[in-house]
GUKOL-201264 format. One record per residue (C-alpha): residue number from 1; residue in one letter; z, x, y. Coordinates in nm, 4 decimals. Last residue first. Example, Ala and Ser with C-alpha at 12.3 -4.5 7.8 and 13.67 -1.06 7.14 Angstrom:
2
SITE / seq / type / up / east / north
SITE / 2 / S / 0.7140 / 1.3670 / -0.1060;
SITE / 1 / A / 0.7800 / 1.2300 / -0.4500;
END
This chain:
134
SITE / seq / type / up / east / north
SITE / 134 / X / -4.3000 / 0.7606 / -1.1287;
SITE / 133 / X / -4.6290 / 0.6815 / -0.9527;
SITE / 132 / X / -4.6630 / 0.8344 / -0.6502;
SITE / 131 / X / -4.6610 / 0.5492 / -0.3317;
SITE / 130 / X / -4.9464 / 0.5370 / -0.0663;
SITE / 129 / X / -4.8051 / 0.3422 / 0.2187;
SITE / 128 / X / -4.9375 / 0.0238 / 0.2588;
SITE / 127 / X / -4.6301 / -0.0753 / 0.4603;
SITE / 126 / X / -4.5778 / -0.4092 / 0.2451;
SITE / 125 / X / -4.8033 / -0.3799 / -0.0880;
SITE / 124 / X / -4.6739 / -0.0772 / -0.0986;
SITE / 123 / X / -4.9378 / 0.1684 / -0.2670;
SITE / 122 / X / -4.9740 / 0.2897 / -0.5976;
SITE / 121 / X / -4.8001 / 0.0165 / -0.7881;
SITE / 120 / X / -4.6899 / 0.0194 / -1.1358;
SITE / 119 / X / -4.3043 / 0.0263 / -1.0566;
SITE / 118 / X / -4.3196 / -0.3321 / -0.9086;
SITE / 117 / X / -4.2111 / -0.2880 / -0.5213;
SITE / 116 / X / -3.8887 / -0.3227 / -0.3352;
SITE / 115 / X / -3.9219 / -0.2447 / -0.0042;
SITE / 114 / X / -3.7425 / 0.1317 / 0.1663;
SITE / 113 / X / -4.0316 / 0.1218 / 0.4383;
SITE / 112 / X / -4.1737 / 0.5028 / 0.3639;
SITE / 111 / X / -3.9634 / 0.5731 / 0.0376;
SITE / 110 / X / -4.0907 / 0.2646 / -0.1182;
SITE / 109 / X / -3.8411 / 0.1817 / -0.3718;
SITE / 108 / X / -3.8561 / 0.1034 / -0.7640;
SITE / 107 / X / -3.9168 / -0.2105 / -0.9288;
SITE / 106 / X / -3.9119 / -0.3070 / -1.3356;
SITE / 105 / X / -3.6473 / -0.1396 / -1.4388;
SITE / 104 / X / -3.4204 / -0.3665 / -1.2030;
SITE / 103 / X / -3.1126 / -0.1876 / -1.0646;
SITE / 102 / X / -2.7697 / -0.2488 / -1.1728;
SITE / 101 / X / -2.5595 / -0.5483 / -1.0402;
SITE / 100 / X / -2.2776 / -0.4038 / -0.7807;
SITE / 99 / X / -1.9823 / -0.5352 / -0.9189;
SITE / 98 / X / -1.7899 / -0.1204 / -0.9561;
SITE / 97 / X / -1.9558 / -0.0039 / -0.5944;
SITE / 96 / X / -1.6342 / 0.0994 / -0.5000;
SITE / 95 / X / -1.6557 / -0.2070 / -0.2014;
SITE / 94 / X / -1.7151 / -0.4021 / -0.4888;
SITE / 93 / X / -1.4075 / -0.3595 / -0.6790;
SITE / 92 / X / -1.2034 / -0.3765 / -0.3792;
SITE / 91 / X / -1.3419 / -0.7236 / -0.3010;
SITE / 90 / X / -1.3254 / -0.7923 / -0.6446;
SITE / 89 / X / -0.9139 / -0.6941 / -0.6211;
SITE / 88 / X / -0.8643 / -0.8789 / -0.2698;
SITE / 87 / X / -1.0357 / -1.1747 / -0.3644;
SITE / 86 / X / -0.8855 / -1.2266 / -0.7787;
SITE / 85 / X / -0.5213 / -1.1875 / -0.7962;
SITE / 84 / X / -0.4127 / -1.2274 / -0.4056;
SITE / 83 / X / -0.6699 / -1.4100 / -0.2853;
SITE / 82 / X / -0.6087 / -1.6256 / -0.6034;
SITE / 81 / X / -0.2134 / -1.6497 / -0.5837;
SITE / 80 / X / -0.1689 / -1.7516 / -0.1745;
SITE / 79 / X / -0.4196 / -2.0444 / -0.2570;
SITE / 78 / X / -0.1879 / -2.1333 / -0.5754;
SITE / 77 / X / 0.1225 / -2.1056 / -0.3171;
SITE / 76 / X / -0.0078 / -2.2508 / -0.0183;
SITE / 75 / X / -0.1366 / -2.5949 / -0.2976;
SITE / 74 / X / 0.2008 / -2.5784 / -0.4223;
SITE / 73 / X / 0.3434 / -2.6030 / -0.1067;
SITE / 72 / X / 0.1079 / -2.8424 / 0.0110;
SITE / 71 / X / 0.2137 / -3.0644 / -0.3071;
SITE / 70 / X / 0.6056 / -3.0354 / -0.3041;
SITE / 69 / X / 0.5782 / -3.1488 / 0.0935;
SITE / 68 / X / 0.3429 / -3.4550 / -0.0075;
SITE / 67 / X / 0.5973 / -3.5482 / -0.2708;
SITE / 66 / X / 0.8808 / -3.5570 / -0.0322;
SITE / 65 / X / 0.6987 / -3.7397 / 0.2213;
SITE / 64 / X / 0.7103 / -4.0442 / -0.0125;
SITE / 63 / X / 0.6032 / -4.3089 / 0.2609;
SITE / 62 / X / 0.7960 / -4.6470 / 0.1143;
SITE / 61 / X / 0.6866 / -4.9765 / 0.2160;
SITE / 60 / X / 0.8912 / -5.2972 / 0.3103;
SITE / 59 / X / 0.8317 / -5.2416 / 0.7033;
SITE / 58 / X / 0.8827 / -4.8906 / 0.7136;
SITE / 57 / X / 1.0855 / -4.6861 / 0.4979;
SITE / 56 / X / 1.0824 / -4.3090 / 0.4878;
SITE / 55 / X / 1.0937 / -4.0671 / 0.1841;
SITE / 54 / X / 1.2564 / -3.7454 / 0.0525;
SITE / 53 / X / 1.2301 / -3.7837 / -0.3173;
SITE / 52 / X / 1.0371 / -3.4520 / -0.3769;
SITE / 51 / X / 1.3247 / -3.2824 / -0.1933;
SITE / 50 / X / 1.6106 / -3.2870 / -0.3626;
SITE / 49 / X / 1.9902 / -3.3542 / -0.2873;
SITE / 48 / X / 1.9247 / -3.3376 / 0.0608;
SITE / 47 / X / 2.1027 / -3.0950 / 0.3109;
SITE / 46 / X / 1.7968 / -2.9341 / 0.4293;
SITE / 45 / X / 1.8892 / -2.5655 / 0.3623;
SITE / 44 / X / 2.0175 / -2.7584 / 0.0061;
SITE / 43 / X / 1.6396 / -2.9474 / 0.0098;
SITE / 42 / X / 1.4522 / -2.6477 / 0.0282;
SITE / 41 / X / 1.5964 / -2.4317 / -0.2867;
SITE / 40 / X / 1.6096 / -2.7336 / -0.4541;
SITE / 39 / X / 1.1999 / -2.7706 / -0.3492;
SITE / 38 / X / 1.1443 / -2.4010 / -0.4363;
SITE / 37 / X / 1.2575 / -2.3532 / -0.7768;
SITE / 36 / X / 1.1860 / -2.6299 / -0.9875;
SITE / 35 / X / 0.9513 / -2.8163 / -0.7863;
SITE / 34 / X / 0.7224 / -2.4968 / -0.6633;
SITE / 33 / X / 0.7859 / -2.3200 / -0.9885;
SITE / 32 / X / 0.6749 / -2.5595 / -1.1805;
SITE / 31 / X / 0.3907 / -2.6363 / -0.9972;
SITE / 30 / X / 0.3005 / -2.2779 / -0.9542;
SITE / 29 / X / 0.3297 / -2.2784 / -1.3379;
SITE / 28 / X / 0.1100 / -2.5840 / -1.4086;
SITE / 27 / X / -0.1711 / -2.4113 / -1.1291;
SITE / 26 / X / -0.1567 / -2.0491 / -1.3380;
SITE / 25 / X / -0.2355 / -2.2500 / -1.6562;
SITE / 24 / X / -0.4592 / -2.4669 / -1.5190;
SITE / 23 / X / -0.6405 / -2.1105 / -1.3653;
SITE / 22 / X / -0.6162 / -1.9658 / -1.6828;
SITE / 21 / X / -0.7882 / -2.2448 / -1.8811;
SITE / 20 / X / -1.0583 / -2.2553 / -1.6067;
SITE / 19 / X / -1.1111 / -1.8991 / -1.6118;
SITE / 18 / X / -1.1554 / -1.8500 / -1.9646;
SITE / 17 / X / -1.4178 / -2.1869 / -1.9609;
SITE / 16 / X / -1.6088 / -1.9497 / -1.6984;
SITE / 15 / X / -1.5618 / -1.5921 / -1.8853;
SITE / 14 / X / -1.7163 / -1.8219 / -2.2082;
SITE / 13 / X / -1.9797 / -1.9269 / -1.9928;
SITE / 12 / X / -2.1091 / -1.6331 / -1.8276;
SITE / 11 / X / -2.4663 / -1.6782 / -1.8851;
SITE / 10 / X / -2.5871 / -1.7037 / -2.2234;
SITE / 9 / X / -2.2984 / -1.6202 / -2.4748;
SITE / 8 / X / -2.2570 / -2.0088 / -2.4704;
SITE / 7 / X / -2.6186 / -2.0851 / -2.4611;
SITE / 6 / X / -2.7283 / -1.8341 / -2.7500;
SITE / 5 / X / -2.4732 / -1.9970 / -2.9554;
SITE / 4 / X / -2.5869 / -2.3750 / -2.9098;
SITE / 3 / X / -2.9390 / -2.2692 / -2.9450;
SITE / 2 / X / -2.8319 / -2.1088 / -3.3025;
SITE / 1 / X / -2.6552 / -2.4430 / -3.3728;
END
């Protein structure tokens, strides 16, 4: 069980399974929306009773058209939702410098080539520049 703990803190697992829950959630309500709202909305500038049962018949067999309509709306909308909620604000968040990871203890910079090198070293094992120890 102790395994089983370590693996779920381990990671980012528990802001994953968050995520997924949230997005469902946030997909069921653009669905909602999208044939509650937006198909009726669609079908009266259309002059159909409703949208999602929009179809053609050829030769015995029914193309729902409708359904594909409600679905690439929904899919514009959700798509519209995460640049909107989650791109543009990391993006903003990392152009602040508020993502950026922090910076390993165990390296530090050579200030002749500006490589990453194990703090222990005397000389860059790129440039062979002779580095002070810190």
């Amino acid at each position: 069980m102790k395994g089983f703990a370590k693996f779920l803190v381990r990671g980012k697992v528990v802001d994953l399974a968050v995520a997924v829950v949230i997005g469902g959630a946030a997909g069921s309500f653009i669905n909602s929306f999208v044939s509650n709202f937006f198909s009726p909305l669609l079908a009266s500038i259309f002059g159909q009773h409703e949208i999602s049962r929009a179809n053609i018949v050829l030769n015995h067999s029914s193309i729902a058209y409708g359904k594909f309509i409600d679905s690439t709306i929904s899919f514009f909308l959700v798509a519209v939702a995460v640049y909107f909620f989650v791109i543009v604000p990391s993006n903003r968040l990392a152009a602040k410098g508020v993502l950026s990871e922090p910076p390993d203890p165990t390296l530090k910079t050579c200030p002749e080539c500006a490589a990453e090198i194990p703090k222990s070293a005397r000389r860059c094992m790129y440039c062979t520049q002779i580095v002070e120890q810190s």
